[in-house]
C-alpha positions in Angstrom: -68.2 -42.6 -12.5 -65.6 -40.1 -14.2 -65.6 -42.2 -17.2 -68.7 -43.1 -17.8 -69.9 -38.4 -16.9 -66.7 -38.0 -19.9 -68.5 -40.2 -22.3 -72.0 -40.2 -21.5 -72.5 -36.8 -19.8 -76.3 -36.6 -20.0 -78.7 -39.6 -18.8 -81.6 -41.1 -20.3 -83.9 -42.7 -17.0 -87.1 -44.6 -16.9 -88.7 -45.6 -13.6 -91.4 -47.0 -12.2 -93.2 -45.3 -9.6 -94.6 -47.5 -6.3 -98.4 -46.9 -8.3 -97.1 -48.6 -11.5 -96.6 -45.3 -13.6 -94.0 -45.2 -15.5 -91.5 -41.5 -16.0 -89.6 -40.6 -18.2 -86.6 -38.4 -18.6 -83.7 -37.7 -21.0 -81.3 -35.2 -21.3 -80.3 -35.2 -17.7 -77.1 -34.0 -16.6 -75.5 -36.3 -14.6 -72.8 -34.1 -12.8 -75.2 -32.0 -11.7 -78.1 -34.7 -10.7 -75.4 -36.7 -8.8 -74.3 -33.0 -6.7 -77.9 -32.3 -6.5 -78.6 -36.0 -4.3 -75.3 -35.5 -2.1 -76.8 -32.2 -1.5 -80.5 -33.6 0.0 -79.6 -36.8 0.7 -83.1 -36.7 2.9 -84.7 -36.8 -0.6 -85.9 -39.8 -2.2 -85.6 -40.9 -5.6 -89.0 -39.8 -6.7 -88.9 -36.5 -4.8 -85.3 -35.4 -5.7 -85.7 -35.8 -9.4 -88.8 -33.9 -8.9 -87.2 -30.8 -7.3 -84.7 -31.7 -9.6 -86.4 -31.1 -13.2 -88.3 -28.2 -11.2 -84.8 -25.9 -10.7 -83.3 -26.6 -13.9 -86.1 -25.7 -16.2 
C-alpha cells in the first residue's frame, strides 16, 4: 500500500451501484480516503465515498 500511495497518490474509481448506475471519480486522495474508512468502518462503500466527496469539497 506505501508503494503504490508514493507512486500513485490520487485514485481514479468507477463503480457500479446495486441499481446499475455507474460513478465516477478521479482525483481522489488515497491516504486520506483509506483514514477516512478506518475511521467509519460502519460505512459502506457507497455511503463512505459519499460523505467522503461531501467533506473535502
Amino acid at each position: 500500500m506505501k508503494t503504490w500511495l508514493e507512486y500513485r497518490p490520487t485514485a481514479e474509481i468507477e463503480l457500479k451501484c446495486p441499481d446499475g448506475s455507474t460513478v465516477k471519480i478521479s482525483k481522489l486522495p488515497l491516504q486520506k480516503l483509506s483514514e477516512f474508512f478506518e475511521e467509519n468502518p460502519q460505512l459502506s462503500v457507497f455511503e463512505g465515498l459519499s460523505s467522503f466527496m461531501s467533506s473535502n469539497k
